[in-house]
N, C-alpha and C positions, 0 to 999 in steps of 0.2 A: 727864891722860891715863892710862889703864892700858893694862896689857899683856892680850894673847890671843893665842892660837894660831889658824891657818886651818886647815883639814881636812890640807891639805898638808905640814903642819908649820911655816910657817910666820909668823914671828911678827911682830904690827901691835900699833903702840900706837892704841889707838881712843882721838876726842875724848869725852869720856862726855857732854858738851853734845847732841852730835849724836842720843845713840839715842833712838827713839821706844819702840820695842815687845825685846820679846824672847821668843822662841816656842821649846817644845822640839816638833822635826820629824819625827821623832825626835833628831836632829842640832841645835844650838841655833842659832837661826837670828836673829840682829841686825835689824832693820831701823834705817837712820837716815831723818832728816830730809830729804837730798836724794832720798833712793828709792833708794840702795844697800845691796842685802842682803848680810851676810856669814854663811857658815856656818863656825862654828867647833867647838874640841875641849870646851872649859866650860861647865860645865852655866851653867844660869841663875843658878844659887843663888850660884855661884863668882865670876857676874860681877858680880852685885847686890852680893857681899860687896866687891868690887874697887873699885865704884865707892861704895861707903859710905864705906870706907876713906881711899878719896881725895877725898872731900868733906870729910869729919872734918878731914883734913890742910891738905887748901884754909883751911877757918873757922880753924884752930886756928895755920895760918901757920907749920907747920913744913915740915921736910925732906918726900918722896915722889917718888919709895921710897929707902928708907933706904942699901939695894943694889939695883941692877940684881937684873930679874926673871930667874929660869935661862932662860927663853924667847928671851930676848934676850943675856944673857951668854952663852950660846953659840954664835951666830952674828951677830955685831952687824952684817954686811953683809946680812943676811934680811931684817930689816927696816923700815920705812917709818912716815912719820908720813903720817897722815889728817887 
């Protein structure tokens, strides 16, 4: 899972199994797999790196993430697993 921001500030770990698409809307716009679209604050590029990241870490069988992302250590009741 990685971390994102909603427009509202606040913060979701998305399954990265789930996304299909990812559009900039201008606003970057998620689609998954079930037909729930999310608009968030990360470019595209940010998330693609997010989710490399943590595939790398998946195959390679270590830690992820090493620390809590700022998006979520700063309000750890904001938010929700998907």
């Amino acid at each position: 899972m990685i971390a994102i921001t909603k427009l509202d500030g606040t913060g979701l770990l998305l399954n990265v199994d789930m996304i299909e698409t990812i559009e900039q809307t201008p606003d970057t716009m998620i689609s998954l797999a079930d037909g729930t679209k999310l608009l968030v604050r990360e470019t595209p590029a940010q998330i693609v790196e997010r989710v490399m990241d943590f595939k790398r870490a998946v195959y390679r069988g270590s830690e992820y993430p090493r620390e809590a992302p700022k998006v979520l250590a700063a309000d750890p009741a904001a938010w929700t697993e998907r």
